[in-house]
N, C-alpha and C positions, 0 to 999 in steps of 0.2 A: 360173218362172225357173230357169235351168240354170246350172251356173259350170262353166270350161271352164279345163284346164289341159294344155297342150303337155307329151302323154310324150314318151317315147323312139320310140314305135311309135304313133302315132293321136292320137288327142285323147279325152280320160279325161273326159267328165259323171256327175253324178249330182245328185239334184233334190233341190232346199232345202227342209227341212221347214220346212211352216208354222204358223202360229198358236202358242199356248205349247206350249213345250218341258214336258215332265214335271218335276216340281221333285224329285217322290223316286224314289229307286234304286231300282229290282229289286234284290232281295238275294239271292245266291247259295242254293241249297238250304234258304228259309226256312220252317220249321216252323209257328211262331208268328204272330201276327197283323201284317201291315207295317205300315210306318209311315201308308203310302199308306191303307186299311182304316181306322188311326187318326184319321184326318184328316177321311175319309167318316163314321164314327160320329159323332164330336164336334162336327162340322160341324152334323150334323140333333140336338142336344141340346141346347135353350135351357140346360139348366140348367148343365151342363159347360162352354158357352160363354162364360160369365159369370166364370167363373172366371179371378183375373187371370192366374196362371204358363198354362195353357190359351188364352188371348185372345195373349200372347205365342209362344206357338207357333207358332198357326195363321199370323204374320206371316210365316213363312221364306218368302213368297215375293221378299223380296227378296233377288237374288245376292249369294251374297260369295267364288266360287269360278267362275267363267265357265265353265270346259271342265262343272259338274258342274249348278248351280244357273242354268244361264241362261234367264228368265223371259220372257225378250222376244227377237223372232227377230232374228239377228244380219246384219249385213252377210254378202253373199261372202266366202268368204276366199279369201286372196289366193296364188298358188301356194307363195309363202314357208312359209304355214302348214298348208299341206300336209304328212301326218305320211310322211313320207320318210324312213327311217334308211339309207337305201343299199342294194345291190345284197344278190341272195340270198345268205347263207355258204352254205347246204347246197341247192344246187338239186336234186339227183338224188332224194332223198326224195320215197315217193309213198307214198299210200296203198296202194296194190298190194303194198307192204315187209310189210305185218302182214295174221296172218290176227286178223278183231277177234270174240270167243269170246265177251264179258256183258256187258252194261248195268249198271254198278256204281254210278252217279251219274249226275244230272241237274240243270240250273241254268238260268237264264234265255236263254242263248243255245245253250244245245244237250247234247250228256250227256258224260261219263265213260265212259270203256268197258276191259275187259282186252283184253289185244290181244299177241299173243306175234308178236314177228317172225321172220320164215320163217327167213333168213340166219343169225341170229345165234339161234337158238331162246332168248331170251331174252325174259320178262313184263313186260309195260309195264301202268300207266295211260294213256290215250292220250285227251287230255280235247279233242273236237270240236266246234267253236263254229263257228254261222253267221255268216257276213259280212254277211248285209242285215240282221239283226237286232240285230246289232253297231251297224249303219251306222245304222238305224232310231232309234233309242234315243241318240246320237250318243254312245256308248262305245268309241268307238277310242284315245282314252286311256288309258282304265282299260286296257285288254287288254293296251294294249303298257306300261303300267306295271307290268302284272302279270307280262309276259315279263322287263323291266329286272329286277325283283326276283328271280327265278327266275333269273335268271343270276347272282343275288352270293351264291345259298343253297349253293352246292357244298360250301365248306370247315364248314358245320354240320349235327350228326351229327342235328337234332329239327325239322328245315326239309325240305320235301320238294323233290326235287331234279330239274331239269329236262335230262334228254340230250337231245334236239334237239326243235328245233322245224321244221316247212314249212307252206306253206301253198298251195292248190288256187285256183283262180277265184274257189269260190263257200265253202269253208270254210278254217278255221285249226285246225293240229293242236301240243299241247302234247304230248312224249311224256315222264309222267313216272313215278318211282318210282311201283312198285306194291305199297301196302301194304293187308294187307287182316286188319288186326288186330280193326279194328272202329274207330265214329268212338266217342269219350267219352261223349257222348250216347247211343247206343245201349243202353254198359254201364250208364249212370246209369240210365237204363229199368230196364234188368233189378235192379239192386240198389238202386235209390231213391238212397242214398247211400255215402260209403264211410270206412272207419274213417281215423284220422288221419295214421298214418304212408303208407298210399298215398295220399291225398292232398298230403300234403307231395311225396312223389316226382316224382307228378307236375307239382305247381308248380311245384318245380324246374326239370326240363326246360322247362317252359313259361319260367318266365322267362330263364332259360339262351337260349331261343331270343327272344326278345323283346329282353334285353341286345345281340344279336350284332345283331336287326336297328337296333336304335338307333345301333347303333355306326357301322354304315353311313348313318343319318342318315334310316331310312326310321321311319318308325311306321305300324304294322301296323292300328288301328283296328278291329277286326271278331273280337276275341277272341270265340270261345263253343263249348261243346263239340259242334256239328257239323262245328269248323273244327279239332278237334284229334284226329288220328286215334293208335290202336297200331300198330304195327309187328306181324311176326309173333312176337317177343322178348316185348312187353310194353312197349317205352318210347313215349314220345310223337313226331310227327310233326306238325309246325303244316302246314297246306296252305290254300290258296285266299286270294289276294294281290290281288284285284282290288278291295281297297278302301286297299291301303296308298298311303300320301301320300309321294312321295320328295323328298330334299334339304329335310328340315326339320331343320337346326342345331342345337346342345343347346338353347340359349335360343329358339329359332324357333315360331314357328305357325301353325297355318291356321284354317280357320275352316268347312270344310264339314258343313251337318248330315247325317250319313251314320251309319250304322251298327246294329244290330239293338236293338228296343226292350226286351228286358230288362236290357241292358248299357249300355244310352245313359250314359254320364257325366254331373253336372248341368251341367258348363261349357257342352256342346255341345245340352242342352237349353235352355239358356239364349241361344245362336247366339252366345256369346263365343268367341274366341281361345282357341285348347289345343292344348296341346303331345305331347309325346311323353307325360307324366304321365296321359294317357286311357288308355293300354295297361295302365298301374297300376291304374286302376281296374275296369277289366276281370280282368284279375288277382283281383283281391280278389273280384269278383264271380261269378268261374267256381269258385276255392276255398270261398267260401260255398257254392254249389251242391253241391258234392262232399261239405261237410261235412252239409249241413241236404236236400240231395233239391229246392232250388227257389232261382231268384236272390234276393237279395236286394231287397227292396221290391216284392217281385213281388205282383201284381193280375190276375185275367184279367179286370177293366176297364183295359182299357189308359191311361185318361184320369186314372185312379185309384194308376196305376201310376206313372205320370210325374209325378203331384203328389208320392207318398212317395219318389222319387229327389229331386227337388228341397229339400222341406219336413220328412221324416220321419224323427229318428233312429234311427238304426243300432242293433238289436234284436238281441240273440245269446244263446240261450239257454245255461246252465249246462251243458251236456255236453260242451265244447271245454275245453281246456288253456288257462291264463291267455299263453302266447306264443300262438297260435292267435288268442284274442281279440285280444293287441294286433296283430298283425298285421294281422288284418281290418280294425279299427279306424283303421290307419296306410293300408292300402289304398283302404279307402273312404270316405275324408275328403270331404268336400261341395268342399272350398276347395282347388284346386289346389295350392294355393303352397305348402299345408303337408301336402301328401299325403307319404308313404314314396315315394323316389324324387323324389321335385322340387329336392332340392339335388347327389345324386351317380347318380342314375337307377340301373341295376341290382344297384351297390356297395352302394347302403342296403339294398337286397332282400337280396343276397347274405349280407351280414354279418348280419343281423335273428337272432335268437335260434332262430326257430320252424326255423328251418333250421342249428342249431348242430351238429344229426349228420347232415347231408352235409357228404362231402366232393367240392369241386368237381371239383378233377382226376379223381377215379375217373367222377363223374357226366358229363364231358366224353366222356369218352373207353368209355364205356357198361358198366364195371367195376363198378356196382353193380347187383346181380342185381332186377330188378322184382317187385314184389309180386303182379302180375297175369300171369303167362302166356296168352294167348290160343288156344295149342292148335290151332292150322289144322297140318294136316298138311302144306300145299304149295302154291301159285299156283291150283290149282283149285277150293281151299277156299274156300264162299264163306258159309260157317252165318255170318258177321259182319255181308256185307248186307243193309238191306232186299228182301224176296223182290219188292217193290213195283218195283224196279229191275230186280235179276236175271232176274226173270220175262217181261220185254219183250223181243221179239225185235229182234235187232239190225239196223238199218236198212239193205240195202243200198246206200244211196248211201253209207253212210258208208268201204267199203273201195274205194271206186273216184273217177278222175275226173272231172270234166262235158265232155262231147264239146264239144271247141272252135269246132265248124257250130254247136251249137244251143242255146247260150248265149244269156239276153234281153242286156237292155240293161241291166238292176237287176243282173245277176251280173259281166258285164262293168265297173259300172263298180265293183263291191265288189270284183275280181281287182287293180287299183290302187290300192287306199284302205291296204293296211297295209306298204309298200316296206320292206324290212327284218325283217319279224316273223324271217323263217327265221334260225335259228341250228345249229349246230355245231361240236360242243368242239374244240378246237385239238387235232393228231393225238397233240403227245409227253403227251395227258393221259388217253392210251391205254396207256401204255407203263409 
């Protein structure tokens, strides 16, 4: 079956997947075992299966987020729901703009690259995602949610920030800040863990940028330190948006099970309602990490894992500062309602003790000097990547377009599926 909707120029098909839809995400740049992986272990373990918080898991296939969790294949839709945002801003943008120099990252629909444009001899990350894989997986939401969000990050200095975006027939290009400090993960490798005051710093920042996107009403869900890069300074950079949830209210929630398993929240293990208070938890969960070298209730049985998130008190050994503990403590509350943050969201973090010597305005405004310098000489620095990345040569379809003869019909109808994605800053924000 084909569904067919009247463009401007022809008639736009593309073929309705069938049978079930996949119920879990591709997770960006995951390390650790997916959830998917979780799901196959547990599945073939009588013994694990028995287990009630486990026998409730394995339930998520019922939906309770349509565009993310739909289990059963859905009607046509109808040209209404068609993701249309309007005519291109920046149609002149081409790949032919940038010569593209290192594979810096990689993700479920295509990689990361540095890429310095010819014109303006200026370093970009230039993050290139396929369209039929996009389309495949039926993620054209997530993308262009991830573009909505990347448009409201400009005015925050720990958000990584999008100057334009366009897009080809057959791929979609993000062109954003290129930092290449190193991702958090990386350094936590290299030093296991890290004394207290740079960790507090970094929290900081992290929540500082998690406060702003709350503000805007998004929550961000997918805290973890492959998602929190350095700058070439030393301060933090939140990046990679394709799991945040927009337009959730202060009181507001959703309900999708999404996000990576050592940081799952127990609400969202449990397939209840949760709020913006997830981001909290995660929080608590990536500063544990920094202070002890491993998440909290961490298991590499993953089935083992998700039972002491749900079931297992919160264990902190005597080498942290008594505000350190309570914070943890306040952060990784089992019970939503009475987490740090669930009555004034970033204000309770902010004022918390553990953070009584920052000061925010200087931390705003990137006046206090970081603990870590990262030491890259320059844009071509690249000792921060994995060489597992760097080391792949870069694809040449990736700096060019697809000849308009000889285009299939899967590229063709992926060239109409995202109306809108291109963007471009309004001129006086050049000035």
């Amino acid at each position: 079956m084909t569904v067919r909707t009247e463009a401007a120029r022809g008639t736009l098909t593309y073929s309705r997947m069938r049978g079930m839809v996949a119920i879990l995400i591709a997770f960006m740049k995951q390390r650790r075992m997916g959830l998917n992986d979780f799901i196959q272990k547990i599945a073939n373990n009588s013994y694990a299966c028995k287990h009630p918080e486990v026998q409730s898991i394995l339930k998520i296939s019922q939906p309770q987020e349509p565009e993310l969790l739909n289990a059963n294949p859905s009607p046509p839709p109808s040209p209404s729901q068609q993701i249309n945002l309007g005519p291109s801003s920046n149609p002149h943008a081409k790949p032919s703009d940038f010569h593209f120099l290192k594979v810096i990252g990689k993700g479920s629909f295509g990689k990361v690259l540095l890429a310095r444009h010819k014109a303006e001899e200026a370093f970009y990350a230039v993050k290139v995602l396929q369209k039929k894989a996009i389309l495949k997986k039926k993620e054209e939401k997530h993308i262009m949610s991830e573009r909505n969000v990347l448009l409201k990050n400009v005015k925050h200095p720990f958000l990584v920030g999008l100057h334009f975006s366009f897009q080809t027939a057959d791929k979609l290009y993000f062109v954003l800040d290129y930092i290449n400090g190193g991702e958090l993960f990386y350094h936590l490798q290299r030093e296991r863990c890290f004394l207290e005051p740079r960790a507090r710093f970094y929290a900081a920042e992290i929540a500082s940028a998690l406060g702003y996107l709350h503000s805007l009403n998004i929550v961000y869900r997918d805290l973890k330190p492959e998602n929190i890069l350095l700058d070439s300074q030393g301060h933090i950079v939140l990046t990679d948006f394709g799991l945040c949830k927009e337009n959730i209210e202060p009181n507001g929630t959703t309900s999708t099970f999404c996000g990576t398993p050592e940081y799952l929240a127990p609400e969202v293990l449990h397939k209840q309602p949760y709020d913006r208070t997830v981001d909290w938890w995660c929080l608590g969960a990536v500063l544990y990490e920094m202070l002890y070298g491993l998440p909290p209730f961490y298991s590499r049985n993953t089935a083992e894992m998700y039972d002491n998130i749900l079931n297992k008190p919160l264990q902190l050994k005597p080498n942290i500062t008594n505000s350190a503990r309570h914070l943890l403590e306040g952060l990784l509350q089992k019970d939503r309602t009475k987490r740090l943050g669930a009555q004034d969201d970033f204000m309770e973090i902010k004022n918390h003790v553990f953070f009584s010597v920052i000061n925010w305005d200087d931390l705003i405004n990137k006046k206090i000097t970081p603990p870590f310098n990262p030491n890259v000489s320059g844009p071509s620095d690249l000792r921060h990547f994995d060489p597992e990345f760097t080391e792949e040569p870069v694809p040449n379809s990736i700096g060019r377009s697809p000849d308009s003869i000889l285009l299939t019909a899967s590229v063709k109808e992926a060239a109409e599926a995202f109306l809108g994605f291109s963007y471009a800053p309004p001129v006086d924000s050049f000035l």
